[in-house]
DOTIPA-86301 format. One record per residue (C-alpha): x, y, z; residue in three letters; residue number from 1. Coordinates in Angstrom, 1 decimal. Layout:
% residues N
[[X,Y,Z],ala,NUM]
...
END
This chain:
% residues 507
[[94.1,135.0,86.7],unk,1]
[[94.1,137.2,89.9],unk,2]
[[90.6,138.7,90.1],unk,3]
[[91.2,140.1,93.2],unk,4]
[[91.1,143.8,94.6],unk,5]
[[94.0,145.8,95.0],unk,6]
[[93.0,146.0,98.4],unk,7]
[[96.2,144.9,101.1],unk,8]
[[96.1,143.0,104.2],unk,9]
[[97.3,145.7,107.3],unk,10]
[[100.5,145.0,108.5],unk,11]
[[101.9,142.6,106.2],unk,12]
[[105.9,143.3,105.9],unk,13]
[[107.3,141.6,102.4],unk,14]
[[110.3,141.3,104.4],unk,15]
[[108.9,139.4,107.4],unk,16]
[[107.1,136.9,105.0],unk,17]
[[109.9,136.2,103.0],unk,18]
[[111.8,135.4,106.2],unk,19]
[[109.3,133.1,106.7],unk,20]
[[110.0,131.4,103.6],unk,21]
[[113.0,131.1,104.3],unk,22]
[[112.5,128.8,107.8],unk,23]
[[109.4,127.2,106.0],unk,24]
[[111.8,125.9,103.4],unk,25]
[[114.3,124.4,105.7],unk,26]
[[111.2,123.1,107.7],unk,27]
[[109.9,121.8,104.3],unk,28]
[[113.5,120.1,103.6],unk,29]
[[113.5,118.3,106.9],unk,30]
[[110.5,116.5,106.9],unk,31]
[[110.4,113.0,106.0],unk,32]
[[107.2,111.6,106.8],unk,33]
[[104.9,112.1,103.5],unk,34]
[[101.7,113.0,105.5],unk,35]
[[103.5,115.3,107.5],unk,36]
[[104.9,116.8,104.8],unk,37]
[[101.8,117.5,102.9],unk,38]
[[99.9,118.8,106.2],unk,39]
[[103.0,121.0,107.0],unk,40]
[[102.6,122.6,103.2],unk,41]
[[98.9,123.4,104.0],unk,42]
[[99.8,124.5,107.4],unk,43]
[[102.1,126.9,106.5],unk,44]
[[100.0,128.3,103.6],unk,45]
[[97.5,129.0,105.8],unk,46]
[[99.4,131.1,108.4],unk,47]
[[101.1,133.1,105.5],unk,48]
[[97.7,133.9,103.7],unk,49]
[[96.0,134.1,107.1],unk,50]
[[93.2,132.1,105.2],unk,51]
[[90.6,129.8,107.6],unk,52]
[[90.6,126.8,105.6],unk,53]
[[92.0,124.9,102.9],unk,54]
[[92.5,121.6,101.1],unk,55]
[[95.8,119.7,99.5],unk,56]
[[95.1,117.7,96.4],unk,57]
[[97.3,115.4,95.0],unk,58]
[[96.8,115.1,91.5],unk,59]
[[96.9,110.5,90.6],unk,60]
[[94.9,108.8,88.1],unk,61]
[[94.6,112.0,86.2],unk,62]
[[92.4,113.6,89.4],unk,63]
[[92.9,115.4,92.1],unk,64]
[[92.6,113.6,95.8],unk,65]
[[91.7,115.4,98.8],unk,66]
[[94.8,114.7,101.0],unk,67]
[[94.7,117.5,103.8],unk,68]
[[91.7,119.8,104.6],unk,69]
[[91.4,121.9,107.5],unk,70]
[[89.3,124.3,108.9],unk,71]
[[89.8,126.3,111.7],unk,72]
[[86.4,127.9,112.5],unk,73]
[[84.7,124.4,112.3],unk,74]
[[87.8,122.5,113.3],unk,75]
[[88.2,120.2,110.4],unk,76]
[[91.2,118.3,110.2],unk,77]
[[91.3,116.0,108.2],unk,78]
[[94.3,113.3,106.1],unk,79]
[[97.4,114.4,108.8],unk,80]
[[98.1,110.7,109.7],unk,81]
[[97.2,109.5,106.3],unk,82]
[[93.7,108.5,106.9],unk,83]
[[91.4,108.6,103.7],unk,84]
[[89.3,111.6,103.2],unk,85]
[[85.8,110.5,102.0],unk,86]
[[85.0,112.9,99.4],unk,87]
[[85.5,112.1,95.7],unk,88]
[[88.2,112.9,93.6],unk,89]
[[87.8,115.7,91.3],unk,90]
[[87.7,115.1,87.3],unk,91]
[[90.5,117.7,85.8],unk,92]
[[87.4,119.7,83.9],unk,93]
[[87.8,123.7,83.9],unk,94]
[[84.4,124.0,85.5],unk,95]
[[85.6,123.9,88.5],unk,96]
[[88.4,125.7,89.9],unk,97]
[[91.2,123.2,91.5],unk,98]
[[90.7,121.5,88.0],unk,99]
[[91.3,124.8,86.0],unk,100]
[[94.5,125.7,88.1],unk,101]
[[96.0,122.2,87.3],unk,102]
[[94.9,122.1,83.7],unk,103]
[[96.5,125.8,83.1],unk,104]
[[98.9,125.8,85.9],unk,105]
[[98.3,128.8,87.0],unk,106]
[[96.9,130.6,90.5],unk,107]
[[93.4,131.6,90.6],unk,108]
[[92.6,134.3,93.5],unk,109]
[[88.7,134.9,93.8],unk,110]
[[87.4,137.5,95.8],unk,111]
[[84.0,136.3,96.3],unk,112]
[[82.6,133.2,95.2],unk,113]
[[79.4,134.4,95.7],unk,114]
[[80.2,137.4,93.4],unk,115]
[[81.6,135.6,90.5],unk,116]
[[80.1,134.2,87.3],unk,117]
[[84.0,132.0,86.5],unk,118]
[[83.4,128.7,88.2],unk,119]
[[80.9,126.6,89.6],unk,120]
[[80.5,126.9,93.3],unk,121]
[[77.6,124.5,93.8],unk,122]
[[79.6,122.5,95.8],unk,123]
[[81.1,125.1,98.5],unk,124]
[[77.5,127.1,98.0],unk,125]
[[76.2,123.4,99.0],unk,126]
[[78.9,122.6,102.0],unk,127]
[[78.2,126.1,103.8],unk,128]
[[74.2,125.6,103.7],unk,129]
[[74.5,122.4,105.5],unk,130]
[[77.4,123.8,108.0],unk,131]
[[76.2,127.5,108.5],unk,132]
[[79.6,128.4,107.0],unk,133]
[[80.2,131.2,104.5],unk,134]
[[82.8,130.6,102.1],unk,135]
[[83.6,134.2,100.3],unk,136]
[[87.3,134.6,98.8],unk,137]
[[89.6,131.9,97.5],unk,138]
[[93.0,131.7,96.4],unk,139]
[[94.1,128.6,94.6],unk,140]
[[97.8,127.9,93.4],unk,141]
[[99.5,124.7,91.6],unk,142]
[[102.4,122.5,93.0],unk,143]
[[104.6,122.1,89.6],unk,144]
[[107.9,120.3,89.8],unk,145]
[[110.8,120.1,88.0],unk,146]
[[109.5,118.6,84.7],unk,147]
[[106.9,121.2,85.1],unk,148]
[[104.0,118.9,85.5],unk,149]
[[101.1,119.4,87.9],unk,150]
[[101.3,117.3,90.7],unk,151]
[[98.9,118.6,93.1],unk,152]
[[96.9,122.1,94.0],unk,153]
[[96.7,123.9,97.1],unk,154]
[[93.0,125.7,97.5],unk,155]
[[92.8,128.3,100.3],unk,156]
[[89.8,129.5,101.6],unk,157]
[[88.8,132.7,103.2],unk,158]
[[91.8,135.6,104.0],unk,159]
[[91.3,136.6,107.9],unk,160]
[[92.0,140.3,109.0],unk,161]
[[91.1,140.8,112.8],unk,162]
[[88.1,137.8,112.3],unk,163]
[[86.7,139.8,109.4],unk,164]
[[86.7,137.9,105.7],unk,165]
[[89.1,139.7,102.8],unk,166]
[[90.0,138.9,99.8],unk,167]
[[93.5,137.8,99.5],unk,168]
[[96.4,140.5,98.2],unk,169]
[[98.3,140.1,94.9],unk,170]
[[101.2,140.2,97.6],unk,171]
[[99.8,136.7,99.5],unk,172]
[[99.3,135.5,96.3],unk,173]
[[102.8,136.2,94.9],unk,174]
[[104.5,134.7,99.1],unk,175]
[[102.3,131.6,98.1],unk,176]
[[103.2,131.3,95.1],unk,177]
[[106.7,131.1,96.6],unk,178]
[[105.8,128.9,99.1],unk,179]
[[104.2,126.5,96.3],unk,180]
[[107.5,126.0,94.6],unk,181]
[[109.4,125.5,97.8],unk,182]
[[106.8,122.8,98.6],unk,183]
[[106.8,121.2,94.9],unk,184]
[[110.1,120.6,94.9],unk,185]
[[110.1,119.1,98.7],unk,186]
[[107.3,116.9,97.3],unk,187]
[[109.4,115.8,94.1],unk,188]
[[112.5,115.1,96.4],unk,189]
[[110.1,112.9,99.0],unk,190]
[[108.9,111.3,95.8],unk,191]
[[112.3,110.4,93.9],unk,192]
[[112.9,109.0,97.6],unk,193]
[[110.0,106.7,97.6],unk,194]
[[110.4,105.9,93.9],unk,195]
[[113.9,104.6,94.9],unk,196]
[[112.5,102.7,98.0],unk,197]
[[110.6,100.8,95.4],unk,198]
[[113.0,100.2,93.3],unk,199]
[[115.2,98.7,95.7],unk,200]
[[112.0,96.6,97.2],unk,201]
[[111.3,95.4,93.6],unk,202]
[[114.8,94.4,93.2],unk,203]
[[114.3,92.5,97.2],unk,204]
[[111.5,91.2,95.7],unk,205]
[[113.0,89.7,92.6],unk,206]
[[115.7,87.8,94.7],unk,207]
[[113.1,86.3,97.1],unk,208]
[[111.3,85.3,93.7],unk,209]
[[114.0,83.5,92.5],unk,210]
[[114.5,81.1,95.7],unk,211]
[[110.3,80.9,95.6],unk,212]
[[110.7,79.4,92.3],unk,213]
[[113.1,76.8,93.5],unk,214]
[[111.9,76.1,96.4],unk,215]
[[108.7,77.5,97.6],unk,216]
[[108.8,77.0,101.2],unk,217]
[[111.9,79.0,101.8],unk,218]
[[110.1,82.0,100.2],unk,219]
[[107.3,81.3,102.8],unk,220]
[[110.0,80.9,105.0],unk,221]
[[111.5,84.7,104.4],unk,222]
[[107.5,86.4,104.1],unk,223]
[[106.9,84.3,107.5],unk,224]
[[110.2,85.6,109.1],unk,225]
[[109.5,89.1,107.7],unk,226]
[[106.0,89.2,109.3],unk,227]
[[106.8,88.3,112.3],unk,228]
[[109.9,90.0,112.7],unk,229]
[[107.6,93.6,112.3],unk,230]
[[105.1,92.1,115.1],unk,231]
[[107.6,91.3,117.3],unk,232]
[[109.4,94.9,116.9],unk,233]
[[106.1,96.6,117.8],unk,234]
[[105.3,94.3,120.5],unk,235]
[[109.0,95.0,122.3],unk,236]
[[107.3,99.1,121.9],unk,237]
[[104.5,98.3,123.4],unk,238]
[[106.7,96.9,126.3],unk,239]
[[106.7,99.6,129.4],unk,240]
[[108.6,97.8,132.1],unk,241]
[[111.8,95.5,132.1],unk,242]
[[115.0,95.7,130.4],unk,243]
[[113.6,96.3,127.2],unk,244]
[[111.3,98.3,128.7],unk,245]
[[113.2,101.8,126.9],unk,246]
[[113.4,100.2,124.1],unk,247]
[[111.8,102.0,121.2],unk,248]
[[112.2,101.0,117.1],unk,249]
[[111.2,104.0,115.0],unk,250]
[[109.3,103.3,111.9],unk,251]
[[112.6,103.6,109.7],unk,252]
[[114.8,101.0,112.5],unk,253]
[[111.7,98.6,112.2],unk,254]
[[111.9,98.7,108.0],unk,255]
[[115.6,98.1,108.2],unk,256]
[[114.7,95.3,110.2],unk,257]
[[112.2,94.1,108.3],unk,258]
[[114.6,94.4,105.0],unk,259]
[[117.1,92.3,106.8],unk,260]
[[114.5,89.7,107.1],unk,261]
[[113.4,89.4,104.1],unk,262]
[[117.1,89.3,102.8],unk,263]
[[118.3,87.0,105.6],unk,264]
[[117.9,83.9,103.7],unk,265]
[[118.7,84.8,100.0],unk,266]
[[122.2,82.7,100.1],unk,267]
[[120.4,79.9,100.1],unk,268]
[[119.5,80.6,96.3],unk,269]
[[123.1,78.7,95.9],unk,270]
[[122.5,75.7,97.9],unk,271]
[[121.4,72.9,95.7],unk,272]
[[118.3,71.6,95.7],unk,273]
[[119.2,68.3,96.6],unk,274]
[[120.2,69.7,99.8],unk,275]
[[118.1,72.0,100.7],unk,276]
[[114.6,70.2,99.5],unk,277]
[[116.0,66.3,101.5],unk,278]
[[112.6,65.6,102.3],unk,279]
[[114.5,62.3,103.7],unk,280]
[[117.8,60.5,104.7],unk,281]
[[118.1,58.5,101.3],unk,282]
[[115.7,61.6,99.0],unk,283]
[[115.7,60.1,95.7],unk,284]
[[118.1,57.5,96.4],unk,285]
[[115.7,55.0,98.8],unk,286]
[[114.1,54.0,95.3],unk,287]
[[117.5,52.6,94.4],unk,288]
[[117.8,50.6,97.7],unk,289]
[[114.2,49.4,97.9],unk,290]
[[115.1,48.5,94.0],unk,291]
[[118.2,46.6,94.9],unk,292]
[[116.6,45.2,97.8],unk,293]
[[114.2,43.3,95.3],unk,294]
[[116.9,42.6,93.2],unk,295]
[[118.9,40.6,95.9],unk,296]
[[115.8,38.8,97.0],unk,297]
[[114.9,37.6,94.3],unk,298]
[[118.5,36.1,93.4],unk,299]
[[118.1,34.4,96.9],unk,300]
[[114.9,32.8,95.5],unk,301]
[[117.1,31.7,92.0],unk,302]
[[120.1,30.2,93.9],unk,303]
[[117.6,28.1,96.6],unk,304]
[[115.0,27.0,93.8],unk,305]
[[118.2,26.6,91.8],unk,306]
[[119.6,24.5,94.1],unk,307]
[[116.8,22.6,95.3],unk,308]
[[116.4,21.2,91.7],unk,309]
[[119.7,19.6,92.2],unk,310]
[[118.5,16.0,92.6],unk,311]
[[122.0,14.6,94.3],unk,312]
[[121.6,17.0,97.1],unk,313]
[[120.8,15.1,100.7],unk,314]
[[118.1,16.1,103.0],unk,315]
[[120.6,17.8,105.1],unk,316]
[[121.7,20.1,102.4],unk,317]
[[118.3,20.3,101.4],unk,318]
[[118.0,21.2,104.8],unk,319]
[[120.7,23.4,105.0],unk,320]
[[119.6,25.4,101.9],unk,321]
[[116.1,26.0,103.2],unk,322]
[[117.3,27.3,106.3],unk,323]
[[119.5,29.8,104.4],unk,324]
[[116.5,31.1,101.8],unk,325]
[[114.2,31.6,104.9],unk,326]
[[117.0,33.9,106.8],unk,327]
[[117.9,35.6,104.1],unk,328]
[[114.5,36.2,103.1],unk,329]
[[113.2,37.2,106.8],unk,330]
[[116.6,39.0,106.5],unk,331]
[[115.6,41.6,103.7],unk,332]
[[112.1,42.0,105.0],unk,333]
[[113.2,43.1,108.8],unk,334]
[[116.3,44.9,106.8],unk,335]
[[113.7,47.4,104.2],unk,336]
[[111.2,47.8,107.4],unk,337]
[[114.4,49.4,109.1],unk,338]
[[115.7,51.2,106.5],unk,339]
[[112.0,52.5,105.9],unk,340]
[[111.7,53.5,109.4],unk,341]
[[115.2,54.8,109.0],unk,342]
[[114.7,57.0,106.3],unk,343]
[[112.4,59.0,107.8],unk,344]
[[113.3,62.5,109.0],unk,345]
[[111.7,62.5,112.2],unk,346]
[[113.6,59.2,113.6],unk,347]
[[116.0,59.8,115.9],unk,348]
[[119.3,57.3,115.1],unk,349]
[[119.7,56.3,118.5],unk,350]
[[122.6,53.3,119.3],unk,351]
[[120.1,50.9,118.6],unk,352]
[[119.1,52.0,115.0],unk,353]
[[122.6,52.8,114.5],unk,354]
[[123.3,49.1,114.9],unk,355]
[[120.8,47.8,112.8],unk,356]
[[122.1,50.1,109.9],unk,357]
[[125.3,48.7,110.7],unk,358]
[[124.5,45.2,110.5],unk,359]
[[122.5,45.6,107.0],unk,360]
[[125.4,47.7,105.6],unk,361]
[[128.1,44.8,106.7],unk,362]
[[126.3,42.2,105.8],unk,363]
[[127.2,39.4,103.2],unk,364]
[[124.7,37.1,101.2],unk,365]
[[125.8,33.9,100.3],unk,366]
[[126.9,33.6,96.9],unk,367]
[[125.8,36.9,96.1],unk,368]
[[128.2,39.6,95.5],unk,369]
[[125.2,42.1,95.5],unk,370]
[[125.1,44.2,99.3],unk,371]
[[121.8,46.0,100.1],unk,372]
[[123.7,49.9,100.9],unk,373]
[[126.9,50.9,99.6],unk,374]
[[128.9,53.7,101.3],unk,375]
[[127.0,56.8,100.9],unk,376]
[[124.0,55.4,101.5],unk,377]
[[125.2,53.9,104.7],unk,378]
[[126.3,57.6,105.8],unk,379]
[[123.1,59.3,105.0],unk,380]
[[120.8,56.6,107.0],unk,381]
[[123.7,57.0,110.0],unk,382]
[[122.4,60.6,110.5],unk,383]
[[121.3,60.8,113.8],unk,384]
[[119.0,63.5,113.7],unk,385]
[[117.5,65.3,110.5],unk,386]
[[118.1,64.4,106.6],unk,387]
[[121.3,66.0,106.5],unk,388]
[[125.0,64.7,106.6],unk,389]
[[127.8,67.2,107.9],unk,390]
[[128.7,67.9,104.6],unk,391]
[[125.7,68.6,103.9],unk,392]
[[125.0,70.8,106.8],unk,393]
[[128.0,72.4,106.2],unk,394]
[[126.7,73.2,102.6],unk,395]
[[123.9,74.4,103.7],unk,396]
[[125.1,76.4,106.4],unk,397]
[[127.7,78.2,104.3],unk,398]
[[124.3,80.2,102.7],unk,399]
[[125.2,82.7,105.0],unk,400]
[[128.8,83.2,103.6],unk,401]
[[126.9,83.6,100.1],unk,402]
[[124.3,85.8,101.9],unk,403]
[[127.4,87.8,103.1],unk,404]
[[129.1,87.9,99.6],unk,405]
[[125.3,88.5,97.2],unk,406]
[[124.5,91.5,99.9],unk,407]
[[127.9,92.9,99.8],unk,408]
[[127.5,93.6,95.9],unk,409]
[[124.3,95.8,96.9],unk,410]
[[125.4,98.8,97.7],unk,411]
[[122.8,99.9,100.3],unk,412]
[[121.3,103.6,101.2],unk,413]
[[122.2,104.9,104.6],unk,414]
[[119.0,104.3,106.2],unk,415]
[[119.6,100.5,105.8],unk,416]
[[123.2,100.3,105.8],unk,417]
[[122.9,97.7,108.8],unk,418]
[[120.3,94.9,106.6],unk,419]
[[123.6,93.2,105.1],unk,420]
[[125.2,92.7,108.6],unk,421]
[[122.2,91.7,110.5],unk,422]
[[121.0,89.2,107.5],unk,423]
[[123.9,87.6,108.2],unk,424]
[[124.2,86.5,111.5],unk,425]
[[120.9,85.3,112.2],unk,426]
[[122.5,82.0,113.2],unk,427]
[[124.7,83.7,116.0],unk,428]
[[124.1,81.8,119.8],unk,429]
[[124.5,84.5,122.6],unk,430]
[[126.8,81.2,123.8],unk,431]
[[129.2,81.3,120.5],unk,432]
[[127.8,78.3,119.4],unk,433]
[[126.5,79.9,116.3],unk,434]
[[127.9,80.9,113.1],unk,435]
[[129.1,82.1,110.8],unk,436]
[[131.5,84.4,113.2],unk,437]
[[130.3,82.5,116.6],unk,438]
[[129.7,85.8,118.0],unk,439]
[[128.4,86.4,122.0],unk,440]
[[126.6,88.0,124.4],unk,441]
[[127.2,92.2,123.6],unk,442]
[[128.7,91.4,120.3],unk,443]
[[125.1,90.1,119.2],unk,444]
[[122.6,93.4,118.8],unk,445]
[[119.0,93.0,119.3],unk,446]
[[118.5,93.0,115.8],unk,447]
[[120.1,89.6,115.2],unk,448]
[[118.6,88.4,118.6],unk,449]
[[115.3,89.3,117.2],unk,450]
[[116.0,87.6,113.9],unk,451]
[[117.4,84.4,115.5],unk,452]
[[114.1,83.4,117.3],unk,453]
[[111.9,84.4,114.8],unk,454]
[[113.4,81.9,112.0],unk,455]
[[114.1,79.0,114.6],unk,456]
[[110.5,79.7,115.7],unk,457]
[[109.1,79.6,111.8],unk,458]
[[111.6,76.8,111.1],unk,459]
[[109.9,75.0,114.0],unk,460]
[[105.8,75.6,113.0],unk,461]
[[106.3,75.5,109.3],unk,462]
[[103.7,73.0,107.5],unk,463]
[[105.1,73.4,104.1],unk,464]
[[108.9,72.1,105.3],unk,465]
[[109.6,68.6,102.5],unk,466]
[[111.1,67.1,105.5],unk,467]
[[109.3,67.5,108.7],unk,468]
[[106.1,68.5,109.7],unk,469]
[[105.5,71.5,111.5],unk,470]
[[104.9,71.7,115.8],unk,471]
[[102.4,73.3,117.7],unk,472]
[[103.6,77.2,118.7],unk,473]
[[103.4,75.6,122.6],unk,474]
[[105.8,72.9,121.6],unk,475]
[[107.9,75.4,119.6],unk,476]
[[108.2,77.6,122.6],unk,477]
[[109.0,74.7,124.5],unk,478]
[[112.5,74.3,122.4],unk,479]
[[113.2,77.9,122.4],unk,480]
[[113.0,78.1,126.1],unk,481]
[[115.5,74.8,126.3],unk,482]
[[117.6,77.1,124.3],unk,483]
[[117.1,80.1,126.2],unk,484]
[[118.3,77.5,129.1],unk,485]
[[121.5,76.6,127.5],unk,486]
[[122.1,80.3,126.7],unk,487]
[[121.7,80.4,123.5],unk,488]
[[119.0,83.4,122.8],unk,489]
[[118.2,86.1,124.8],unk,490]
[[114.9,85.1,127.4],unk,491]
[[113.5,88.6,127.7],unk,492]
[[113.0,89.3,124.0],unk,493]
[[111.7,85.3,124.0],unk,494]
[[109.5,86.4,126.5],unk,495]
[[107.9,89.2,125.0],unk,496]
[[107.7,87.3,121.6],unk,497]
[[105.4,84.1,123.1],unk,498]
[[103.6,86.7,125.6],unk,499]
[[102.0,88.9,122.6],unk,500]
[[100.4,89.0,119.6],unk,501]
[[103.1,88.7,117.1],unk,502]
[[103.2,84.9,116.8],unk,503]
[[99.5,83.8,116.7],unk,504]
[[98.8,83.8,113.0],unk,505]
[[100.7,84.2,109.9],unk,506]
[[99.7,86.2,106.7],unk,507]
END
């Protein structure tokens, strides 16, 4: 519908416009930030229509959302970070015009909306009442993709000629429509691009599930990790002085980082359970030895009762027995109290302890061929520190391998090409004590430093571990900065971690 005159803008030059197609759709190509993207669109509309104002609408939910206005008379400008714009959406009814150019898909070029019976114009009639503006000629065009569906309209308002208001020319009309395809398909291509992003975080979030269902602390673990590793990459920006200082993560380094977090852990969905959930030394297995230790007491109550009913016995075997029942028997009690206190993760096996497990595992009841801990057992409760034995640590340690071998499968976009690697080697010391490669100093980036603290830091606070119970952050920080000490992590990016916001609640 183009009610418009045949009257032309002065000085427009087809050529000149269409060479500014031309650099508008490179411009249009290169953008990757979505706001930007859509303000660009309007922007550009509005310099080759030489129009005052306008609005972007994005058609979701079957209505059209204001997502860009501007207005350059009463400086309006509005949605260019993304901020909500507070006016409702329109219904697709072909009352109105921005409805009427989506439900037809067609441009609709209006002289004078005070001059025209086609469309309601309370609204704008309304708007420049309340304002002292005066909205007269209006040019509105669709944004049609591939598919040729509607995905948004672009409605300018008011054609400038020397600060005079004009209608705009079948020529604007025919550059914007131009423009409007240019800009459609930018939009499409920005929109297969997020489509794809949430893909590829639906499949992230999939594999996180899958550990959450075995073990739901470890997906706690990976949200916690991935929280806090965004904090702390915003915090090191906000740093102005030392030697991270120049240290800047753009939005797209601080979601790679943030992926890798999220995926650092996912190996772990190999481990087995009775590994990864030892909520003790002994797990399961204490109810065996607190079994057998019942067992063997009371067939040293049979063999003394037994043998105290043997009326040729003297007094000094009588004697003798008694003695034995009562050692025995103060025997098992101090022997379950250890292994008890043993069993617990938080006990440290020092010597001492070490001895008494040793002296429970060797030792012999008379007559009984029944001993209280047989040979595994005796190596879990000789654990000096944690619930788990070296094989087991070694089990659980070799989740990064799988981590390395599950992400290597995924064949990752170019923006996040680094996630696999960096996943990876969150165990690396800047002292080559870590692992899986036992990397140093230069050979471990910030990245992996960043995730290193962060999940000994979450691994230290956690409430929901099965086997500990989780330390105050001031405690926490206390162990990082003995590993800082021992060189193990880097004390700068520890520094700005426990000096800002990032660590002081979780989500």
């Amino acid at each position: 519908m183009n009610l418009a005159t045949d009257i032309k803008p002065k000085e427009i030059i087809l050529k000149e416009n269409y060479e500014k197609l031309l650099k508008v759709g490179k411009a249009l190509t290169a953008e990757k930030d979505y706001n930007k993207l859509l303000e660009l669109i309007l922007n550009e509309m509005r310099k080759i229509a030489k129009a005052d104002g306008g609005t972007l609408y994005i058609i979701d939910d079957g209505k059209l959302h204001h997502k860009i206005m501007q207005n350059h008379t009463l400086k309006i400008f509005l949605g260019g970070k993304g901020e909500p714009i507070n006016f409702k959406p329109l219904e697709l009814v072909e009352t109105h015009i921005a409805p009427y150019t989506a439900i037809h898909k067609r441009p609709v070029n209006i002289p004078d909306v005070y001059h025209t019976e086609l469309f309601d114009f309370k609204g704008p009639k309304e708007f420049d009442k309340a304002v002292g503006y005066i909205t007269k000629s209006m040019l509105v065009v669709p944004l049609i993709n591939r598919d040729d569906d509607v995905i948004g309209v672009v409605q300018l308002i008011n054609a400038m000629d020397h600060g005079e208001l004009i209608p705009f020319s079948q020529d604007v009309e025919e550059i914007v429509m131009t423009l409007s395809s240019q800009a459609s398909i930018a939009l499409e291509n920005m929109q297969y691009v997020d489509e794809i992003r949430a893909l590829f975080d639906s499949f992230v979030a999939v594999l996180v599930t899958a550990i959450d269902e075995r073990t739901p602390y470890n997906a706690n673990h990976s949200r916690n990790v991935a929280i806090f590793t965004e904090r702390f990459a915003r915090a090191i920006n906000a740093q102005k002085e030392g030697p991270y200082g120049d240290f800047t993560f753009e939005e797209e380094h601080i979601r790679t980082l943030v992926m890798a977090a999220w995926l650092h852990d996912i190996g772990k969905v190999t481990v087995p359970e009775s590994v990864m959930n030892k909520p003790t030394r002994l797990s399961t297995d204490i109810e065996f030895v607190e079994n057998r230790l019942k067992l063997i007491k009371a067939l040293v109550d049979q063999r003394y009762y037994k043998t105290l009913a043997n009326c040729d016995l003297t007094d000094t075997e009588k004697h003798a027995n008694e003695v034995l029942w009562i050692s025995e028997s103060q025997f098992i009690e101090a022997a379950t109290a250890t292994i008890l206190k043993a069993n617990e993760p938080n006990t440290f096996m020092d010597e001492k302890m070490q001895s008494k497990i040793v002296e429970i595992y060797e030792y012999k009841f008379e007559g009984i061929e029944e001993s209280i801990l047989n040979q595994k057992e005796f190596e879990f409760l000789m654990v000096q520190k944690g619930t788990l034995t070296d094989k087991e640590r070694e089990v659980m340690e070799n989740h990064v391998v799988t981590t390395e071998k599950m992400l290597s499968k995924i064949k990752f976009p170019k923006d996040l090409k680094d996630v696999p690697y960096w996943a990876v080697n969150h165990h690396e010391m800047l002292d080559g004590s870590g692992y899986p490669r036992g990397l140093k100093q230069d050979e471990i980036s910030i990245e992996i430093r960043i995730l290193t603290i962060i999940d000994i830091y979450d691994a230290l606070t956690a409430t929901d571990r099965p086997y500990k119970k989780g330390m105050p952050a001031e405690k926490a920080f206390f162990i990082l900065g003995k590993m800082v000490e021992e060189g193990k992590l880097d004390g700068d990016l520890l520094s700005i971690f426990e000096h800002s916001e990032a660590w002081h609640f979780k989500n």
